[in-house]
C-alpha positions in Angstrom: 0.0 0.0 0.0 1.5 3.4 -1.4 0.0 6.9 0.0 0.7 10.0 -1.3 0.3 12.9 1.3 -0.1 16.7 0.7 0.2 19.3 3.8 -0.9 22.8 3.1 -2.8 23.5 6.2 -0.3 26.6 7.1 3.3 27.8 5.9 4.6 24.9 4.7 4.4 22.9 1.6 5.0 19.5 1.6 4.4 16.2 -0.4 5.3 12.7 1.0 5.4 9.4 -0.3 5.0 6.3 2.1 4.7 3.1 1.9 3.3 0.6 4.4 5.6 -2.5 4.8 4.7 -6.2 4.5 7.1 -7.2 6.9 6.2 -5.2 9.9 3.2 -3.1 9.0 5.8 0.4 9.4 6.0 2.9 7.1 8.8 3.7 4.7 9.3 6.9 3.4 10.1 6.5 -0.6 10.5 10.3 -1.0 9.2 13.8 0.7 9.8 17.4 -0.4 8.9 20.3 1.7 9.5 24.0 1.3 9.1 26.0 4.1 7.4 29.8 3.5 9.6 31.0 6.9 11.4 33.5 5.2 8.3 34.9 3.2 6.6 35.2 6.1 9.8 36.7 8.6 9.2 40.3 7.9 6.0 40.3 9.5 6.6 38.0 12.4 4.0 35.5 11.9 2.2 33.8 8.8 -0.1 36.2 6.7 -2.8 33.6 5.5 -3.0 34.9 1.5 0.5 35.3 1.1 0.5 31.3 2.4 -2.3 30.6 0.2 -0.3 32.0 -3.2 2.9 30.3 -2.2 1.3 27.2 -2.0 -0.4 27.8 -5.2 2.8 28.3 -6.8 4.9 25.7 -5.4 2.7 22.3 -4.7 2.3 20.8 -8.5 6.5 21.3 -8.8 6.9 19.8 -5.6 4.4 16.8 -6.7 6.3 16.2 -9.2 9.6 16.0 -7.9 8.8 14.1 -5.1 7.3 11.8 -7.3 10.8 11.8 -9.4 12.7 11.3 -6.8 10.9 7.8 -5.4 10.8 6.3 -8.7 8.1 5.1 -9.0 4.7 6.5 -11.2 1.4 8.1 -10.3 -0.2 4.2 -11.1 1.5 3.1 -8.4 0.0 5.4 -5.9 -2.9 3.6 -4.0 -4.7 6.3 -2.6 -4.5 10.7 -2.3 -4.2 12.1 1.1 -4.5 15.6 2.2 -4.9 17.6 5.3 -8.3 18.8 5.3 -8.2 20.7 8.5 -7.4 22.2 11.0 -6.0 25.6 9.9 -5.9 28.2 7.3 -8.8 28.3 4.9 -7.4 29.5 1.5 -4.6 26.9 2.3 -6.1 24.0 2.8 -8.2 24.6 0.0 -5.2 24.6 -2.0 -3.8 21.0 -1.1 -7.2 19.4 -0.8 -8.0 20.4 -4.4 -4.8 19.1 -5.7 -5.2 15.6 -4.0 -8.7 15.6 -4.8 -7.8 16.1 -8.4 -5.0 13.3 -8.3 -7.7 11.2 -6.9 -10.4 11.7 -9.8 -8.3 11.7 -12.5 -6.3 8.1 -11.0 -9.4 6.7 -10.0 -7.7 6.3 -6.6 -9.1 6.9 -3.1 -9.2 10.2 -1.4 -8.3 10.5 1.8 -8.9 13.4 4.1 -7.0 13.6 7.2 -6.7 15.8 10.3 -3.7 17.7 10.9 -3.8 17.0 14.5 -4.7 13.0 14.0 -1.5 13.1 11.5 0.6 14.5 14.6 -0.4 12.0 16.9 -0.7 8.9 14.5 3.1 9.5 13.0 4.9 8.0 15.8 3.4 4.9 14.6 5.2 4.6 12.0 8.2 3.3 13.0 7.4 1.7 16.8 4.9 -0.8 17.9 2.4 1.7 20.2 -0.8 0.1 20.6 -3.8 2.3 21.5 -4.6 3.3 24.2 -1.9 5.9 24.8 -1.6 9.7 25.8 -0.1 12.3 23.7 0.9 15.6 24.3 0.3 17.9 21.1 2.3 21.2 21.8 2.7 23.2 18.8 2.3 26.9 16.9 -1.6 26.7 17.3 -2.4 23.6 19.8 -1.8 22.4 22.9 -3.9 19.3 23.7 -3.5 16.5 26.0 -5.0 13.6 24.5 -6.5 10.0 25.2 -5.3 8.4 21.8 -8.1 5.2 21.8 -8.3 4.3 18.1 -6.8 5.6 14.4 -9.7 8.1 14.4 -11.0 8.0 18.3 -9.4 10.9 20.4 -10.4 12.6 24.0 -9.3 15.8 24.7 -8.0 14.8 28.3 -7.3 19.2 29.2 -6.1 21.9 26.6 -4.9 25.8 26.2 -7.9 28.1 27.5 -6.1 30.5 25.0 -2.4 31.0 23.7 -1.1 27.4 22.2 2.8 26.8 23.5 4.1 27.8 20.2 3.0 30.9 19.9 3.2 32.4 23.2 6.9 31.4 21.8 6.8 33.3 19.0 5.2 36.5 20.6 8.0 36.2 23.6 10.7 36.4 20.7 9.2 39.0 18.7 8.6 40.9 22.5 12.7 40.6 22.8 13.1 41.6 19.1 13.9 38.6 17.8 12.7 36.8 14.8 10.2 34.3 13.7 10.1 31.3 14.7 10.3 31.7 18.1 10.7 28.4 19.8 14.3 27.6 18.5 15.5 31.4 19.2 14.1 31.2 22.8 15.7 27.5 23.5 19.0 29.1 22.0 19.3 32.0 24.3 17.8 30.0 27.2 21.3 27.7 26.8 23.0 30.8 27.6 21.6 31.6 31.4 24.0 31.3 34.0 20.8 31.3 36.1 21.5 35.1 37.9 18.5 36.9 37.7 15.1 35.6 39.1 11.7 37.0 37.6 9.4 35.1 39.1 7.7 34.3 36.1 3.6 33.6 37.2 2.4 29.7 36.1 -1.2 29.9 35.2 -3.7 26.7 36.3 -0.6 25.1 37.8 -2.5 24.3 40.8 -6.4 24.1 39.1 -7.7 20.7 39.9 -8.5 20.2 35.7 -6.1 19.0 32.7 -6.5 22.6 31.2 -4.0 25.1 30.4 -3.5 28.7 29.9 -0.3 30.7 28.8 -1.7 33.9 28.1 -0.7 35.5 31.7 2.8 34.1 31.6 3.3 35.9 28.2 2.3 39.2 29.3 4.5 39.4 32.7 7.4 38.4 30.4 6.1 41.3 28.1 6.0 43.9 31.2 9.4 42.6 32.2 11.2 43.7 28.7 9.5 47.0 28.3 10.9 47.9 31.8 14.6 47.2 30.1 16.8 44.2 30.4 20.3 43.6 30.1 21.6 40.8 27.4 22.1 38.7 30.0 19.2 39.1 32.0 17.5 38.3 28.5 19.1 35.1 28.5 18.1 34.4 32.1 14.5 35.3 31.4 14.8 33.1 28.0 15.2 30.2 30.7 13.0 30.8 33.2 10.0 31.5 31.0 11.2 28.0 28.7 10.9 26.6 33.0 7.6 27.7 33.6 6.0 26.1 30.5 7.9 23.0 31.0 6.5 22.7 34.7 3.1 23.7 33.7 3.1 20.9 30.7 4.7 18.4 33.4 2.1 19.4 36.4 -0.7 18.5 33.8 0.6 15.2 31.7 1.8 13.9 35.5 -2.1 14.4 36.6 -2.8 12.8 33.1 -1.2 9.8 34.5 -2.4 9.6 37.8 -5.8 10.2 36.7 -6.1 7.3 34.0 -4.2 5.0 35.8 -7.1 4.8 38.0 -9.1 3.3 35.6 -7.4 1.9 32.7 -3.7 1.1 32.7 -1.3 3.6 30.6 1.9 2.4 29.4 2.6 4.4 26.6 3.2 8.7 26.0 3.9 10.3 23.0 5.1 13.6 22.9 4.1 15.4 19.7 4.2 18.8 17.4 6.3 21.6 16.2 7.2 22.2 20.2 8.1 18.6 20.6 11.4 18.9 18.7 12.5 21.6 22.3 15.3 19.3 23.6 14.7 20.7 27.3 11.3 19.5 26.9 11.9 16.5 25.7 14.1 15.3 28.3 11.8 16.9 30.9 9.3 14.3 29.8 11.9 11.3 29.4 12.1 11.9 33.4 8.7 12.2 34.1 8.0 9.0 31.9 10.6 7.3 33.7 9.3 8.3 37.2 5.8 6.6 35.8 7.3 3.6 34.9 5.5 4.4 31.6 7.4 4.6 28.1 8.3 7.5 26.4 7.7 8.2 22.6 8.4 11.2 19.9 8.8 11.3 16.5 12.3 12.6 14.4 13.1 16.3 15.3 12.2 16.8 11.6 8.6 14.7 12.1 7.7 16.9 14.7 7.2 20.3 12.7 4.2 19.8 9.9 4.8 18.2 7.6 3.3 15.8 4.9 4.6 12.1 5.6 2.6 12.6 8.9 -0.7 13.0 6.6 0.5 9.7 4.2 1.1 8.1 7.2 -2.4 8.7 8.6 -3.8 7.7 5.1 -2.5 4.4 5.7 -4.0 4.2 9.0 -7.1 5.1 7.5 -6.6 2.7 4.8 -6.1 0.0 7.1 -9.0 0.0 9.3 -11.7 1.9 7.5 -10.7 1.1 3.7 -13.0 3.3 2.4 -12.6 6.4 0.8 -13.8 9.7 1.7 -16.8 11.4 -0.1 -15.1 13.6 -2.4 -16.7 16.7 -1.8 -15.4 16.7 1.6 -14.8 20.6 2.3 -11.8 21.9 3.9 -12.4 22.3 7.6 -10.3 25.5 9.7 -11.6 24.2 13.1 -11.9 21.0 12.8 -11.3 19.4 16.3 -9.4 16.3 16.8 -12.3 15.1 19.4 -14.9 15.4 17.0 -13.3 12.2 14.3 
């Protein structure tokens, strides 16, 4: 089984070949292409939806075809055309949906839609044995979720961001410290550099609320007040560190209640740590050490996996291929707020 996957749902464009293995039921990338729209978008420190939209209207029928080149094999050989139909920008997804719609009608091949968010969770899958049921952590530019992962397409929303998503209250902190865009490895980079001086005693919203949910919206303006008073470079740094603390310990407080919560009823063995925020090494680790604590074992995908990015969607298609094996309707319409829970 051979999927071709198409992610458009924000500032990148990527296409992905995969192909499900006999052997071991894994996937096997045969090619992927992806080209990033960060330095179109750098100037005006975030992603301008229309400018996305063009870009990808420019670039995805090239990169089809050289991914296609490059994995040797022909468009008869594809089994099925996935795309990410949602969540995210409107005029974007419309983009790659069309395109894999069109590859589907003209090949008389399945279409496949797929959630962004399933695509995030699912792609761990594709190279260990996780069996559902697992939790996940999805931390990225415009969700933070923790989720009961019970099937391919069956997903609880355990607690989630009551406003800012991790990524961007990244994003805005680097902008705030006139940086640039992303914000997540700039932050992480200057956060290496504290020699742990300065305290700022940096509020952590919900840390103590009895629910899963979580709010970053407070942290980012006290960091905010805190630079417009004036900092020195290294008090920059310092703050770089304890703000990157303060969401760690937030994300830990919760996933650890996670734990302690299911365990009661259902036995967890598994966590997967997913999304563009995932690829933070100091977070990563964090959660190595809380998954050790748990006795529970700890999952996340390639650094590279982690950011969006289309073998994620194949891989999902294959998912979907395997246990529904149907297609879907092809006049599926792209969906911006289409939740995870709602599969």
């Amino acid at each position: 089984m051979i999927v071709l996957g198409i992610e458009t749902s924000c500032d990148e464009t990527s296409v992905s070949i995969v192909e499900k293995e006999k052997k071991n039921n894994f996937g096997k990338v045969l090619s992927e292409r992806t080209l990033s729209q960060i330095s179109k978008h750098k100037k005006f420190g975030g992603v301008v939806p229309e400018l996305a939209s063009r870009e990808h209207s420019k670039n995805l029928d090239f990169i089809v075809k050289e991914t296609l080149k490059s994995s040797k094999i022909s468009l008869k050989k594809i089994d099925a055309f996935a795309a990410t139909t949602g969540p995210g920008l409107l005029g974007a997804l419309l983009v790659g949906t069309n395109y894999a719609k069109a590859l589907a009608i003209s090949s008389k091949k399945p279409f496949l839609s797929v959630n962004h968010l399933q695509g995030h969770v699912l792609v761990s899958r594709m190279k260990k044995s996780i069996p559902f049921p697992f939790i996940c952590l999805l931390v990225s530019g415009g969700h933070c979720q923790i989720l009961l992962a019970q099937a391919y397409n069956k997903f609880k929303i355990l607690g989630e961001t009551l406003d800012d998503a991790v990524g961007e209250v990244y994003d805005k902190v680097s902008k705030t410290m006139g940086y640039g865009y992303p914000g997540g490895p700039i932050i992480e980079h200057l956060a290496k550099k504290s020699n742990g001086k300065y305290n700022f005693d940096l509020p952590k919203p919900l840390l103590r609320n009895k629910t899963l949910d979580l709010s970053f919206s407070g942290l980012k303006t006290a960091v905010r007040r805190i630079i417009e008073k004036g900092i020195t470079k290294n008090q920059q740094y310092d703050l770089a560190k304890e703000f990157q603390n303060a969401i760690t310990e937030c994300l830990i407080k919760k996933v650890d209640s996670s734990f302690k919560l299911l365990n009661k009823k259902l036995k967890i063995c598994n966590f997967v740590l997913s999304g563009g925020v995932a690829s933070n090494e100091y977070i990563r680790k964090s959660f190595e050490l809380l998954c050790k604590k748990n006795q529970i074992s700890f999952f996340a995908p390639d650094k590279k996996l982690c950011v969006d990015n289309a073998t994620m969607i194949a891989w999902a298609g294959l998912e979907i291929m395997k246990y529904r094996k149907i297609s879907s309707k092809i006049n599926t319409p792209p969906k911006p707020r289409w939740r995870l829970d709602s599969l």
